[in-house]
N, C-alpha and C positions, 0 to 999 in steps of 0.2 A: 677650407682655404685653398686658394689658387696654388700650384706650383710654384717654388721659387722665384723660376725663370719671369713670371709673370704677376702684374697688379689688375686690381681690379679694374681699374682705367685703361689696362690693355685689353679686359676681356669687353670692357664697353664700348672702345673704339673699335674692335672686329665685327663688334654686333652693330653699330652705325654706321662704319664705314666701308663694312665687308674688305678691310686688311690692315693690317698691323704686324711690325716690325719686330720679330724677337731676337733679342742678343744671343749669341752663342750657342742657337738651340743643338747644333750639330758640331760645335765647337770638340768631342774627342774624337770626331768621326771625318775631321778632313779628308788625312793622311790618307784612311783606306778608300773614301769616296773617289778621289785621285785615282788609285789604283783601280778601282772599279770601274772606272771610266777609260782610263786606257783598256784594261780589258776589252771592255763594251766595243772600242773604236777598232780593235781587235779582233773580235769576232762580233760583228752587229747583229741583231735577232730581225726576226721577218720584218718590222715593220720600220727598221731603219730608213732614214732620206735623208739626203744631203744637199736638201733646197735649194736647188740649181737653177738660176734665172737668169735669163739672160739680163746682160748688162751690170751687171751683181759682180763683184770681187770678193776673195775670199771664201773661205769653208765654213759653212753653215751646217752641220752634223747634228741630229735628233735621233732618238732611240726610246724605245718605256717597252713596259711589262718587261722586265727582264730579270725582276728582281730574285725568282725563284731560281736563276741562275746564276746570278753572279753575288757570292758571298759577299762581301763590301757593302755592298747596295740591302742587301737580308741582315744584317749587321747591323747598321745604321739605323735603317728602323723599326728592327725588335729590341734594341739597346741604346737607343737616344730617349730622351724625354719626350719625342715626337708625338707620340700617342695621347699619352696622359696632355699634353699641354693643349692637343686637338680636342681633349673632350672637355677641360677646361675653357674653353673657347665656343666651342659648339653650345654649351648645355648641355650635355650628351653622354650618357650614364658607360656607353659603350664605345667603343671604336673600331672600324671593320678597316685595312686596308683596301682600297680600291686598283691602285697599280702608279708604278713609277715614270719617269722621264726625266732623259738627260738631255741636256743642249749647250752644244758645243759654239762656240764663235772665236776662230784663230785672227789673229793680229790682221788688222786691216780686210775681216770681213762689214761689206758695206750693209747686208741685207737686213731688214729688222723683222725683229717678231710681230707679226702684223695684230692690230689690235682686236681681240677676241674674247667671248667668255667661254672657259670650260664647258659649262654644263651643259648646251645645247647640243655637243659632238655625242654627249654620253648616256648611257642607256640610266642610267641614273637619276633622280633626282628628289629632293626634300631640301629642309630648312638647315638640316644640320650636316654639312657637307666644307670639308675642308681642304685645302693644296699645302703644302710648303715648298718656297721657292729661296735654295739654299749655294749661294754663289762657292766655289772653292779658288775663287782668283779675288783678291779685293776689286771692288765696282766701283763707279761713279755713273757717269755718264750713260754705260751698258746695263744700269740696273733694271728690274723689273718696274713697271708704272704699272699702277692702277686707279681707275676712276672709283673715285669716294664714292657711296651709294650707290651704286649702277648694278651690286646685287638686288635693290630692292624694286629696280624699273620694274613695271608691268608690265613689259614687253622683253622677250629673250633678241639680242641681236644674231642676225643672220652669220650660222656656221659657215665658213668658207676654208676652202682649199690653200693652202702657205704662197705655194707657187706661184699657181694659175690662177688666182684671186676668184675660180668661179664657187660659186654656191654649192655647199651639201643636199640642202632641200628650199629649193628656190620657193617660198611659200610666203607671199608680204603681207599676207595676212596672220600669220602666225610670228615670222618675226620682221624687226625693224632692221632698215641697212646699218650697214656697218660708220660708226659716226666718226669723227675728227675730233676725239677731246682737245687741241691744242686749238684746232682753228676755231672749236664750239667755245673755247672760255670753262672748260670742264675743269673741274677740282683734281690734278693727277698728282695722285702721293708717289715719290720714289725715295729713294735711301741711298745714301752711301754706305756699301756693305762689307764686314770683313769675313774673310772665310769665315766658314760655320755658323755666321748669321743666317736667319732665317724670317723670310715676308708670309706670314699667314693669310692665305685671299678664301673666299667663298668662293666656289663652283661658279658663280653667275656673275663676278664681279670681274667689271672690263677691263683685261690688263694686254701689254706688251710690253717689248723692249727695241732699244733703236740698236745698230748696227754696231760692231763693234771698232772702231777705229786707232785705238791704242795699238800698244806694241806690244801689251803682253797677253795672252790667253782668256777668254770668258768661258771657265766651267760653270755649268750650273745643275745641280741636281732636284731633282722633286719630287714630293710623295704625294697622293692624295686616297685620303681618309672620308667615310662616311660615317655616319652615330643612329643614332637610334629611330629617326624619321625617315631617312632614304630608302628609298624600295626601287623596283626597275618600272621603268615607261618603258611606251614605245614611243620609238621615232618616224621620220616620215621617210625615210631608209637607211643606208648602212649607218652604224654608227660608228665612231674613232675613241680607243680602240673598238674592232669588233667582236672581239669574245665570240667566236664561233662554237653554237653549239651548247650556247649556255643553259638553254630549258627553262628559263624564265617564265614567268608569267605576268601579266602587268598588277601591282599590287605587293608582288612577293619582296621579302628581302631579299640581299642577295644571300646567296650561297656560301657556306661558312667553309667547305672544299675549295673554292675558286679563292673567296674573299675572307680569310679566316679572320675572325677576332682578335686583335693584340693587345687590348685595353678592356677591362672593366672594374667600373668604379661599385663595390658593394658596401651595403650598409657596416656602419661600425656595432 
């Protein structure tokens, strides 16, 4: 049987549409994700930005991997249902964290999250690969979008830079440009979310979010999990995060030191 949180019809919309909506998944873990979050903005880790472009209003603040440092964030998800609902989701007998990210958008920031998928930054990749994208401000408007299916294109779109809009690995034969679900007529799911809801996408599945122009705050916190199929690639260079250092090999899982286990499901 699936988790509470979830029906079978949830775990078959994530598998068709590569994302679906969970209620309350991070619902006791507001309070301290808030505080984790000022923290973070407090002291940001290496690979903080604060997506500065010109002609852009407002504060656009991003941060990940930081979770082995800030309690809240370690809290969250080794004591949410996060795990377990990812392998219910996945298929996926096991669940490895892969690394966190926060993003910030204060009142009347105009910039949007430009539309992307996951998995092509990341040295990762297989079928059973999960994100949660978990607001701590109620959304509308600011919520995360994602295109229905676009985990399962046979082409990854072109990784790009937040900023500078140029290319990770400029290669048109490996991926497609980056498209315009709204002006293509694309299927784009979003939700009106309340704190501690939680949007479950696959790694490969195309999402963003528009700008924030309310009055009040867009936290949003995120974890991303891999299961039993995910092993490391290579990329055509740096990847985002980089993981320096990691000793990978192509094939291998990752590393249970870096990426430890938080979930396994065993026989009764």
């Amino acid at each position: 049987m699936p988790h509470p949180l979830l029906t079978q019809a949830d775990i078959d919309n994530f598998q068709r549409d590569g994302a679906v909506m969970i209620r309350g998944l991070f619902a006791e873990h507001v309070e301290g994700l808030r505080a984790g979050i000022e923290r973070n903005l407090r002291h940001p880790g290496p690979y903080a930005s604060e997506n500065e472009r010109a002609g852009e209003t407002g504060r656009f603040f991003d941060d990940y991997c930081n979770w082995t440092r800030i309690p809240e964030f370690s809290s969250a998800i080794l004591n949410s249902p996060a795990a377990e609902v990812a392998a219910d989701l996945m298929g996926s007998s096991r669940v490895q964290i892969f690394h966190d990210h926060v993003l910030v958008k204060e009142p009347g920031t105009s910039m949007a999250t430009p539309w992307h998928q996951d998995g092509p930054y990341y040295f990762v990749a297989g079928r059973q690969t999960i994100s949660f994208w978990c607001p701590l401000d109620p959304v509308d408007e600011a919520s995360l979008r994602c295109v229905a299916g676009s985990h399962l294109w046979n082409k990854d779109v072109m990784p790009t830079r937040w900023v500078s809009e140029d290319s990770f690995f400029p290669d048109p034969d490996l991926y497609r440009p980056v498209p315009d679900p709204d002006a293509e007529g694309m299927d784009v799911l979003s939700y009106p979310m309340a704190p501690g809801d939680a949007v479950a996408f696959h790694f490969r599945t195309l999402h963003g979010a528009r700008g924030n122009t309310s009055a009040t705050r867009r936290r949003a916190f995120s974890v991303r999990f891999v299961g039993d199929d995910a092993t490391y690639v290579e990329r055509p260079g740096r990847t985002s995060p980089p993981f320096p250092g990691h000793g990978h090999k192509p094939g291998d899982r990752l590393r249970e030191d870096w990426f430890p286990t938080i979930f396994e499901r065993t026989d009764s």
